[in-house]
KEMIRO-804253 format. One record per residue (C-alpha): x, y, z; chain. Coordinates in Angstrom, 3 decimals. Layout:
X_Y_Z_A
...
% end
This chain:
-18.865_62.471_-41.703_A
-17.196_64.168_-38.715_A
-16.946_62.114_-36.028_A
-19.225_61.552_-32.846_A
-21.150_64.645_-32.688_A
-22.052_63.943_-29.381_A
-18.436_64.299_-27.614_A
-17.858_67.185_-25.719_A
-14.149_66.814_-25.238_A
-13.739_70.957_-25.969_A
-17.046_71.918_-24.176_A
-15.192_74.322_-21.812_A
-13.335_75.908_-24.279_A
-16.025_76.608_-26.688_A
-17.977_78.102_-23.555_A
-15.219_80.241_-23.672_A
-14.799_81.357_-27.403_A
-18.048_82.064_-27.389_A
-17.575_85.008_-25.131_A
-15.272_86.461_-27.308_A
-14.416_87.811_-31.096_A
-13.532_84.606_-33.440_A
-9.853_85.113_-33.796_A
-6.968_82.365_-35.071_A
-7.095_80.722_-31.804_A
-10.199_79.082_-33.285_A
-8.227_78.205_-36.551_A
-5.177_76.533_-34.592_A
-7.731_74.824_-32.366_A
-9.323_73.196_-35.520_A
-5.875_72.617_-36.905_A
-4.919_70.019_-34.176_A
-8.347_67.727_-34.469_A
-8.494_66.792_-37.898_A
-10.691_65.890_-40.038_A
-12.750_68.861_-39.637_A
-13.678_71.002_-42.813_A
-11.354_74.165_-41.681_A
-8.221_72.240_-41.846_A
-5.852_74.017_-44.088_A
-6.183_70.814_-46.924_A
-9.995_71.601_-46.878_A
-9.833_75.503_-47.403_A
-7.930_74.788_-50.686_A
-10.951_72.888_-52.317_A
-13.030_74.596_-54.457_A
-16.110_72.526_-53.564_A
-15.664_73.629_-50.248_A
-15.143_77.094_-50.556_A
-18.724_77.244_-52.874_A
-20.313_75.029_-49.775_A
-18.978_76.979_-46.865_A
-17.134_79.877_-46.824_A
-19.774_81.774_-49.482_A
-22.553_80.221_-47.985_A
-21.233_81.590_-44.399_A
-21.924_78.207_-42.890_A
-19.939_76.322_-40.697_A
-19.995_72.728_-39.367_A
-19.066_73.968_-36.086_A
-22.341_75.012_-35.796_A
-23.433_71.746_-34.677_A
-20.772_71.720_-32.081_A
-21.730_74.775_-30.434_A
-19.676_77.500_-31.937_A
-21.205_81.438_-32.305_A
-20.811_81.477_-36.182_A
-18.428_83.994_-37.882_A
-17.476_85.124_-41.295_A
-15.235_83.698_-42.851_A
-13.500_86.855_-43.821_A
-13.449_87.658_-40.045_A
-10.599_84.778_-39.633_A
-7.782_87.359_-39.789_A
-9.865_90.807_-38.789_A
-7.192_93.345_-37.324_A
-8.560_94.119_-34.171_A
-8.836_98.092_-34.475_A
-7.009_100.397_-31.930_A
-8.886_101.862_-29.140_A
-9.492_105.988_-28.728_A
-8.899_106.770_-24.826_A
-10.797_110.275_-23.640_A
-7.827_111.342_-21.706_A
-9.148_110.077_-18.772_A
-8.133_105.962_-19.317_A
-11.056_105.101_-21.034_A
-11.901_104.171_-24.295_A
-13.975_106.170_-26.634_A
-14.151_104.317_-29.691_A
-14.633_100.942_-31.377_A
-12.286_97.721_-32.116_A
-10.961_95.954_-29.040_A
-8.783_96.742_-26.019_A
-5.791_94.845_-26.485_A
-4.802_94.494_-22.747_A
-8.813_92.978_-22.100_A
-8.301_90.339_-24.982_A
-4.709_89.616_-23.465_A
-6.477_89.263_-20.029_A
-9.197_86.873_-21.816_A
-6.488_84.802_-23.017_A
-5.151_84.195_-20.105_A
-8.039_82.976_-17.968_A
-9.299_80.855_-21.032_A
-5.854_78.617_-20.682_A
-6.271_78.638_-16.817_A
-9.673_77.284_-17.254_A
-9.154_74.674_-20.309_A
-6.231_73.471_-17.977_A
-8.360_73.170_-14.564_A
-11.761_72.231_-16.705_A
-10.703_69.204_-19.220_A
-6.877_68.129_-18.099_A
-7.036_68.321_-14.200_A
-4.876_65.096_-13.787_A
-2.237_66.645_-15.751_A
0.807_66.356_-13.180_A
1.915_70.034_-12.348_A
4.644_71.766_-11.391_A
6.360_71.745_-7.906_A
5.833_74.763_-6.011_A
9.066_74.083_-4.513_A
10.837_73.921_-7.932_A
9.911_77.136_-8.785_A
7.212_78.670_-11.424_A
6.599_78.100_-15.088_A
7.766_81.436_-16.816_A
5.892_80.389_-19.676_A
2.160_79.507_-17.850_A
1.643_82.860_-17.876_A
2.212_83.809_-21.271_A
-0.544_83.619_-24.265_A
0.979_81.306_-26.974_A
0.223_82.469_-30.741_A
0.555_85.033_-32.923_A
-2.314_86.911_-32.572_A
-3.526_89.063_-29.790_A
-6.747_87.197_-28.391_A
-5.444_83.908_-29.053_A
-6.011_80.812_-26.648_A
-2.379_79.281_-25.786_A
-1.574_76.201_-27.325_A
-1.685_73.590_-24.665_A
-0.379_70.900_-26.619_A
2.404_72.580_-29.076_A
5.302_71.826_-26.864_A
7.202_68.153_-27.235_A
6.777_67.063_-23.385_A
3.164_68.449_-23.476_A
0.559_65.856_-22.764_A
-1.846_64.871_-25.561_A
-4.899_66.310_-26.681_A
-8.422_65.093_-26.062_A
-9.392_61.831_-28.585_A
-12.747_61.103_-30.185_A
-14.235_58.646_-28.736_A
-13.422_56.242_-31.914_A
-10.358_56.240_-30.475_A
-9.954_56.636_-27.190_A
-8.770_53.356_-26.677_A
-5.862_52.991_-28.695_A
-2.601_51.684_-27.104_A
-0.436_54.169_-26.229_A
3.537_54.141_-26.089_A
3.130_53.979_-22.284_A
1.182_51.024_-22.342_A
3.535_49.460_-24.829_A
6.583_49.977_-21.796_A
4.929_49.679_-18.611_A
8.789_48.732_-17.236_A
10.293_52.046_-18.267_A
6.655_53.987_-16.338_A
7.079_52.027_-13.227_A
11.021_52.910_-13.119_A
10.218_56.619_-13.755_A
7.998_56.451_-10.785_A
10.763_54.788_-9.030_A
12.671_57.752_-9.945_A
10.762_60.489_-9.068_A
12.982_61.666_-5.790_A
15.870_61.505_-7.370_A
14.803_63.887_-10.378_A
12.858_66.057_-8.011_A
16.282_66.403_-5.957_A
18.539_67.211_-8.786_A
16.174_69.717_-9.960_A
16.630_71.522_-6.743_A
19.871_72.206_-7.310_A
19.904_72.489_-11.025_A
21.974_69.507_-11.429_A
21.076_66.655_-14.200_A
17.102_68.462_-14.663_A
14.885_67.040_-16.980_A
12.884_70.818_-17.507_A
12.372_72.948_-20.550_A
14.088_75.870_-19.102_A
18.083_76.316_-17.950_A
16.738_76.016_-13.762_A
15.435_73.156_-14.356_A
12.052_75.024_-12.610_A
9.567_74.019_-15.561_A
7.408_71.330_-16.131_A
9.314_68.256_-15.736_A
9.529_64.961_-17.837_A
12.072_61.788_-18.570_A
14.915_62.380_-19.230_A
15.742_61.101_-22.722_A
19.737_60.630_-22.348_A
18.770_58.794_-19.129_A
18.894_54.850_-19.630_A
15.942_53.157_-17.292_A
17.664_51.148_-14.337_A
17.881_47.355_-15.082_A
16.855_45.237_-12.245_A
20.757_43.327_-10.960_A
20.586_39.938_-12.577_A
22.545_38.345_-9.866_A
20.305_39.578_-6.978_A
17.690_37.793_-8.720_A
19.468_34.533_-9.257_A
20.414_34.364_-5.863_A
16.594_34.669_-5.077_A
16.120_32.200_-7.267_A
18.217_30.052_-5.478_A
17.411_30.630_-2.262_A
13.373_29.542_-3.383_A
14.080_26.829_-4.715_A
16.439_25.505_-1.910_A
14.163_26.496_0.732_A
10.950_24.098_-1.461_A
13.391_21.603_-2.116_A
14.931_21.091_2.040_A
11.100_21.478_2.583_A
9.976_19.042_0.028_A
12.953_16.297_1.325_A
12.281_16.492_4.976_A
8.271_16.495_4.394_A
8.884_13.019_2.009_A
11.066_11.770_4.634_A
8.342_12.440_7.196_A
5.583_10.860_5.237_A
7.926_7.904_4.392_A
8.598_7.035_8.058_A
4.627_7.608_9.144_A
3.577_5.596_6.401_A
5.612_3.275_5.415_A
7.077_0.557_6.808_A
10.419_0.032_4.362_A
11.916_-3.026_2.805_A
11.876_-6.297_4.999_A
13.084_-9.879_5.065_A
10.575_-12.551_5.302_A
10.239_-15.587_8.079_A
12.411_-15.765_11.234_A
15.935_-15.895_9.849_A
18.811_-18.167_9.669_A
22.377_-18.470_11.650_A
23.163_-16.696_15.003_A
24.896_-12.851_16.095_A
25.345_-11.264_18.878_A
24.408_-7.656_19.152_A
24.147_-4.826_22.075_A
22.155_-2.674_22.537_A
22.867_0.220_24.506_A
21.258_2.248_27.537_A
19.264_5.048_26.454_A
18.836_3.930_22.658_A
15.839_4.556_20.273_A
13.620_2.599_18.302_A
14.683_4.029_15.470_A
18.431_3.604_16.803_A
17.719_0.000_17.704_A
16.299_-0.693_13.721_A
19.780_1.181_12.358_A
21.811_-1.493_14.858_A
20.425_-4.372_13.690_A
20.649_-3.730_9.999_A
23.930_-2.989_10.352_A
24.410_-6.303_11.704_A
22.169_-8.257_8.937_A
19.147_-9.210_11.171_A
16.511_-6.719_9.440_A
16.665_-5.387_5.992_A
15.424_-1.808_6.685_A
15.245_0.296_10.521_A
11.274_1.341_8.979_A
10.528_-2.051_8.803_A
11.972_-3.152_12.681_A
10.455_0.368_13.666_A
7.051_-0.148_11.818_A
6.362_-3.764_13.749_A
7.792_-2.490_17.362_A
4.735_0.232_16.956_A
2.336_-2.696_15.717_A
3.555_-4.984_18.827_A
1.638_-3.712_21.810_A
4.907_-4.479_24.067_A
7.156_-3.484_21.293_A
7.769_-0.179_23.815_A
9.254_-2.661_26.465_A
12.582_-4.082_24.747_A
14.961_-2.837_26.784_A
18.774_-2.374_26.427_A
21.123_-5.696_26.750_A
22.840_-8.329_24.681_A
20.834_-10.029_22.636_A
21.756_-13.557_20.177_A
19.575_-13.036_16.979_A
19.085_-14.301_13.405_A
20.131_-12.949_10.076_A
17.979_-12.032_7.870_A
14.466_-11.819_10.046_A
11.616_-10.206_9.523_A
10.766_-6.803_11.346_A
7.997_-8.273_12.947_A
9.966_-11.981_13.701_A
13.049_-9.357_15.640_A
11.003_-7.605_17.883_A
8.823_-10.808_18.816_A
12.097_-12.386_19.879_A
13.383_-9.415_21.751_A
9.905_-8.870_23.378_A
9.769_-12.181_24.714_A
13.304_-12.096_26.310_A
14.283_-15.412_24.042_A
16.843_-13.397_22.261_A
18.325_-11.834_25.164_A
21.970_-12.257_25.990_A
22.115_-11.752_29.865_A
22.692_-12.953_32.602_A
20.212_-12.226_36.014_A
21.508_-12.320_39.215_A
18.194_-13.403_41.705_A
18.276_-11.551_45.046_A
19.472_-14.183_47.550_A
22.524_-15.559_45.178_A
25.298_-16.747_46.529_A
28.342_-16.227_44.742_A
28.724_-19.252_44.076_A
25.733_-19.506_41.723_A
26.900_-16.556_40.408_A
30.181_-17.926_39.250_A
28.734_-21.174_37.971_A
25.865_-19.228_35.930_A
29.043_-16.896_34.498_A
30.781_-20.188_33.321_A
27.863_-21.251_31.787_A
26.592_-18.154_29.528_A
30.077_-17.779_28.753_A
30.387_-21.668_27.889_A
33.239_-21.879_30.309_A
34.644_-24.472_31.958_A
33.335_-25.038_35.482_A
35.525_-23.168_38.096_A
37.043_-20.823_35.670_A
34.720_-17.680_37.225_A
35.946_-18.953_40.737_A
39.169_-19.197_40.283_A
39.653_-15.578_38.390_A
36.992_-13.950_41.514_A
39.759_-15.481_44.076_A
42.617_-14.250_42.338_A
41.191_-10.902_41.016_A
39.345_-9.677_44.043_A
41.345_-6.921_45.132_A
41.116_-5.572_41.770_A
37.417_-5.674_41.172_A
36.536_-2.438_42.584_A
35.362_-3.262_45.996_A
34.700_-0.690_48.951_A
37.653_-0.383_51.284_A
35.316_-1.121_54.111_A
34.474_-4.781_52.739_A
37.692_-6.371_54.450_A
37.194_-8.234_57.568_A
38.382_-11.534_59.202_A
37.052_-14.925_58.384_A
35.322_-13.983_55.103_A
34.742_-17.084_53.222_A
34.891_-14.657_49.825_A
34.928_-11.055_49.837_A
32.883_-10.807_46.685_A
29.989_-12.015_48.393_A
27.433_-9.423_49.048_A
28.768_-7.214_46.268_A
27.190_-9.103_43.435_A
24.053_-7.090_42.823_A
21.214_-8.455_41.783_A
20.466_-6.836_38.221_A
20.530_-8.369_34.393_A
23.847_-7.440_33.121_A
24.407_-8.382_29.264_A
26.847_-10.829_27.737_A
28.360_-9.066_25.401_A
30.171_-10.388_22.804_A
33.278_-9.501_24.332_A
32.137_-10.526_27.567_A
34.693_-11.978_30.112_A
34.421_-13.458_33.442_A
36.334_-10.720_35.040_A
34.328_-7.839_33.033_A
31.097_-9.542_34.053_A
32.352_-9.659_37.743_A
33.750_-5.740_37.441_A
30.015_-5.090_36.561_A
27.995_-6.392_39.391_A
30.606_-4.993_42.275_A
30.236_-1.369_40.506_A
26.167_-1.873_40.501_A
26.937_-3.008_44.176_A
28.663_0.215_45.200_A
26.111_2.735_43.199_A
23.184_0.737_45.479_A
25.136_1.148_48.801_A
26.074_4.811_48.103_A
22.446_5.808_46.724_A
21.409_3.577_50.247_A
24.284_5.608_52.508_A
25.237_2.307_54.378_A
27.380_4.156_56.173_A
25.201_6.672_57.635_A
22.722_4.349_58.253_A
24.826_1.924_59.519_A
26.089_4.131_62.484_A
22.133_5.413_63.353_A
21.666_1.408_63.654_A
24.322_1.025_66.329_A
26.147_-1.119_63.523_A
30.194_-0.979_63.190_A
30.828_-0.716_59.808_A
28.538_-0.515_56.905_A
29.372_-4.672_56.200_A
27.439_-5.177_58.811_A
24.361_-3.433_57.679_A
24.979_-5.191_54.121_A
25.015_-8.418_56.139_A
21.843_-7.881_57.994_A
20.231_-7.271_54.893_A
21.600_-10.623_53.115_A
19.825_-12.154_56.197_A
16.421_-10.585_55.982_A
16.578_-11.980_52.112_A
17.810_-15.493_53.250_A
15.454_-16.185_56.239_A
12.610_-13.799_54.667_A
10.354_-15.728_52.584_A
8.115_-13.082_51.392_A
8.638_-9.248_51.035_A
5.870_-8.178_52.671_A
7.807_-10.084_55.887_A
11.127_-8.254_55.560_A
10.162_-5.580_58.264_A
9.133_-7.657_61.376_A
12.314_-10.283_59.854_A
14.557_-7.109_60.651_A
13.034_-6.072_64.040_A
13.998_-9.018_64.745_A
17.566_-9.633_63.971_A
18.193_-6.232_65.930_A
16.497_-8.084_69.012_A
18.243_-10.904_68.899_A
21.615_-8.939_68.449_A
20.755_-6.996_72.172_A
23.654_-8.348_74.478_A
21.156_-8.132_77.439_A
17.957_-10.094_75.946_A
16.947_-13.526_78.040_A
15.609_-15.047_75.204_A
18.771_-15.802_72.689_A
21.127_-14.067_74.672_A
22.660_-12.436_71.845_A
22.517_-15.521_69.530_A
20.999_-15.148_66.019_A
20.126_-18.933_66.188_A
19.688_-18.787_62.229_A
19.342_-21.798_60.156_A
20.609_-19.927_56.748_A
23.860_-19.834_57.923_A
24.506_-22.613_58.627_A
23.165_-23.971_54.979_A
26.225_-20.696_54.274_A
28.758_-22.656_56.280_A
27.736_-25.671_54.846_A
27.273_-24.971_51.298_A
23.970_-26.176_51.289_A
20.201_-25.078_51.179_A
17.871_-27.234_53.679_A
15.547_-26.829_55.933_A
16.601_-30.161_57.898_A
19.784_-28.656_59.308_A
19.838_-30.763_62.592_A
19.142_-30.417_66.011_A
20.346_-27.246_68.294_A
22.197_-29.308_70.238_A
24.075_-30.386_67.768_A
24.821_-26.884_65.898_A
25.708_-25.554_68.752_A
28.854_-28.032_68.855_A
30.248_-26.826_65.408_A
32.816_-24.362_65.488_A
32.702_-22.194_62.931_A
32.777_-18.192_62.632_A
28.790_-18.393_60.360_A
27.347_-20.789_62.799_A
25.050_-18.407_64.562_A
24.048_-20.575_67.155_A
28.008_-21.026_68.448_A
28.891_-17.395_67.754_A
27.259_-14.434_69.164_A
26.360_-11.223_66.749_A
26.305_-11.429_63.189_A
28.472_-13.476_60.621_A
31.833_-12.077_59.196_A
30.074_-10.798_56.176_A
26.984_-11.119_53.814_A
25.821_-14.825_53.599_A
24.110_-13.855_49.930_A
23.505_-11.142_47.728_A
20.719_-8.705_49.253_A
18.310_-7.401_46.986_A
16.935_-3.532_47.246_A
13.468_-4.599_49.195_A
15.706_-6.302_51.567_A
18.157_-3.644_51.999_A
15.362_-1.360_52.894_A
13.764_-3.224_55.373_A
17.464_-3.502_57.259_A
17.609_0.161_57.403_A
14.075_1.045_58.118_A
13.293_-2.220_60.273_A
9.570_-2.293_61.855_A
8.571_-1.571_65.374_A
7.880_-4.862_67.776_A
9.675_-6.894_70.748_A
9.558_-10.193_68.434_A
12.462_-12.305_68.808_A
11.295_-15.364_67.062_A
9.171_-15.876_63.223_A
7.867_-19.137_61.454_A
6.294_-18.928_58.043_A
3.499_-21.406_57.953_A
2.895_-20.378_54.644_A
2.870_-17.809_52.248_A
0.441_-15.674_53.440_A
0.792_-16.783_57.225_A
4.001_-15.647_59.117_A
4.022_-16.330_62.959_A
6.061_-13.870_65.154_A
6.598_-14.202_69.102_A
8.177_-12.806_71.638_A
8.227_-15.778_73.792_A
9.977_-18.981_73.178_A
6.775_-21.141_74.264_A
4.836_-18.450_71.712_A
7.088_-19.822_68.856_A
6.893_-23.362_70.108_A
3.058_-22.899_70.079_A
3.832_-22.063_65.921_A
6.285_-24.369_65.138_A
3.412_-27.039_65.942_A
1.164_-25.250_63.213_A
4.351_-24.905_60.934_A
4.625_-28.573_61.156_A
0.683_-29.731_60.888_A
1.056_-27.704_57.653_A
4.031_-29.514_56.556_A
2.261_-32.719_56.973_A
-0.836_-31.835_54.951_A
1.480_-30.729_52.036_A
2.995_-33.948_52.473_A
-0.578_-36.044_52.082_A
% end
């Protein structure tokens, strides 16, 4: 009938009251936990004045209260008789002891049942009132829950859990904690307090005139913003990554139709080479060119050039064609070219007509970029030896003279990187066309690389003014075929070539030719300036992995007779 009998929400303070006379304190505490029989609304009833007050019987009995009269309630306490000496003689209470009782019961109830109560800074200065009974009766326990900002009492356990108004704003809680300092501060100085008393010293609460903070609703919009562009760069660059590593984009089917010209440029991509052609119409998508270059185990090899392709070819159709050079729109120059060859295979990729390379190369050569040392006397053409061997690509804007321009500036990068002149003066050699030539005559009369050494020992031998064996002639077959215009190994007899009169014929003319009789490649050029050790002034190549050197001329003889036995056995 009332309530859990087994709480002991006020066990320290009954402890307490028991210790002393029943006075209104007990009254007021019964006031503030209804429904309990003493409550003002229950002292009016008849029924329970014949039940309990008569009787003498109280249900605080139960509870642990010392039982009292009920016409104790509102007892006088009587005034004490002092011997003269500060002492008290006669009955009732001492006034100052009760006082003093008070005062420790509130200390205890507030240690004992509400320890988490938040108390006052030290700093702020004291409570005047925590010091003070509260209630108007000597004896009485102060009220620790009469004031507004006080918190509240003890619940039954029925309802204990109820939600609270704090629980209800959990915003406005967290922003008082947020604005704890600030308070604290302003209470320091008296300034803005929140306390019951003018100093702003007292126990401290929320300000009620004080509006809770709102959180700035463009700092959070910007946040907003910045998250969501941040996922959304992250989510568009991750989709583009999976895109390109696993798929292979749109594509044409079968190997195209019609014919363009595209270049490709040094130093370009696969990715870069895809974007090129679809720009041009050969592929539909870069993914799809890219995607069947990585599926091509040489797709890694296409290189940079001119190449003629199709529209409209599949991925897999472009990169066959540009792996297997068919596509390519180049032209190689072979190590060994004259420049005539190279002017008739100009005229021809260019779908000239014949003699229109020549003619520009005779008329133009001053202002193709040549080396000032390439001048001498007698030159049959002073392009010749500055045609470097390479691929160089047709472009579509390709012209004889821009072709021409090409090869004499991959010419001069070769000779610099080489330093012909340098070289040329450790050699003993007057200019560094001479070293250029000796190297277009290790290519000519060199069959086979791995002869180019021992060939270019011994074209310096030959060149010694005091040698008995050629006596300074280089007695060499390929330039005559120079002279000539012609490429045989049936030149004629000695005898003969020695009655032509002509600046190449090297067995007339002592030393080395005017100029270059063909376009040295870079094995050849090496092998002029690093030539190999020996006294050899003579070389036949039997075959291709036999190559006869002598020092003698009966030696050489001796292998010209094996040179022709193995002529003769090719011939059967």
């Amino acid at each position: 009938m009332y309530g859990d009998h087994g709480w002991t929400g006020h066990e320290a303070q009954q402890a307490q009251q028991a210790q002393m006379p029943y006075a209104g304190g007990s009254q007021q505490q019964y006031q503030q936990d209804p429904p309990y029989p003493l409550d003002p609304q229950y002292q009016q009833d008849p029924q329970y004045q014949q039940q309990y007050v008569q009787q003498g019987q109280y249900p605080d009995q139960q509870q642990g209260y010392a039982p009292q009269q009920p016409q104790q309630l509102y007892q006088q306490p009587q005034q004490p008789m002092y011997d003269g000496q500060g002492q008290s003689q006669g009955q009732g209470w001492d006034t100052g002891q009760v006082q003093a009782q008070a005062q420790a019961q509130a200390q205890v109830q507030a240690q004992a049942q509400y320890a988490a109560v938040p108390q006052a800074d030290p700093y702020l200065g004291a409570d005047p009132y925590a010091q003070q009974p509260v209630g108007g009766y000597p004896g009485e326990a102060p009220d620790l829950y009469g004031t507004p900002e006080a918190y509240p009492p003890p619940q039954p356990p029925g309802r204990r859990h109820l939600v609270t108004e704090q629980e209800q704003e959990p915003e406005q809680e967290s922003e008082y904690a947020d604005e704890t300092a600030d308070e604290a501060s302003t209470a320091a100085t008296g300034e803005d307090g929140d306390s019951d008393t003018p100093g702003g010293g007292g126990r401290r609460g929320r300000s009620k005139d004080k509006k809770p903070k709102r959180r700035n609703g463009a700092a959070c919009l910007i946040a907003a913003v910045v998250i969501v562009g941040v996922l959304g760069g992250g989510g568009y660059y991750g989709l583009d990554y999976l895109k390109s590593k696993f798929t292979t984009g749109e594509d044409y089917a079968g190997e195209g139709e019609g014919s363009v010209t595209i270049d490709i440029p040094k130093g370009t991509g696969m990715g870069e080479m895809g974007r090129i052609l679809k720009a041009h119409g050969v592929v539909k998508s870069a993914d799809a060119f890219v995607a069947a270059a990585k599926a091509n185990p040489k797709g890694g090899a296409i290189q940079a050039g001119s190449y003629t392709m199709k529209e409209h070819m599949s991925g897999k159709a472009a990169v066959d064609l540009m792996v297997g050079g068919a596509g390519v729109n180049a032209l190689d120059v072979i190590p060994g070219w004259k420049t005539s060859q190279v002017y008739k295979a100009i005229d021809e990729r260019l779908k000239l007509k014949e003699g229109t390379t020549k003619d520009i190369a005779t008329k133009e050569a001053k202002n193709l970029g040549l080396p000032d040392w390439a001048s001498s006397k007698d030159l049959k053409d002073p392009l010749e030896g500055f045609l470097y061997p390479a691929r160089y690509d047709l472009s579509k804007d390709a012209t004889p003279q821009s072709m021409l321009k090409q090869m004499v500036a991959k010419s001069n990068e070769a000779y610099e990187s080489a330093d012909v002149k340098g070289q040329a003066s450790k050699l003993g050699l007057s200019s560094p066309l001479q070293l250029v030539t000796v190297a277009s005559l290790v290519q000519a009369e060199g069959k086979y690389q791995h002869d180019f050494d021992k060939i270019s020992r011994v074209v310096y031998n030959r060149l010694k003014p005091g040698n008995t064996e050629t006596y300074g002639l280089l007695d060499f077959d390929s330039t005559v075929n120079y002279m000539r215009g012609q490429s045989t190994l049936d030149v004629g007899s000695v005898n003969d070539l020695r009655k032509l009169d002509d600046p190449y014929n090297t067995y007339k003319i002592k030393g080395l030719p005017p100029g270059p009789i063909g376009s040295p490649g870079p094995d050849a050029l090496k092998s002029a300036i690093n030539p190999a050790t020996g006294p050899w002034y003579y070389f036949v190549s039997v075959n291709e992995n036999e190559t006869l050197f002598a020092v003698t001329n009966e030696e050489h003889n001796r292998n010209r007779q094996k040179y022709e036995e193995e002529r003769k056995k090719e011939g059967q």
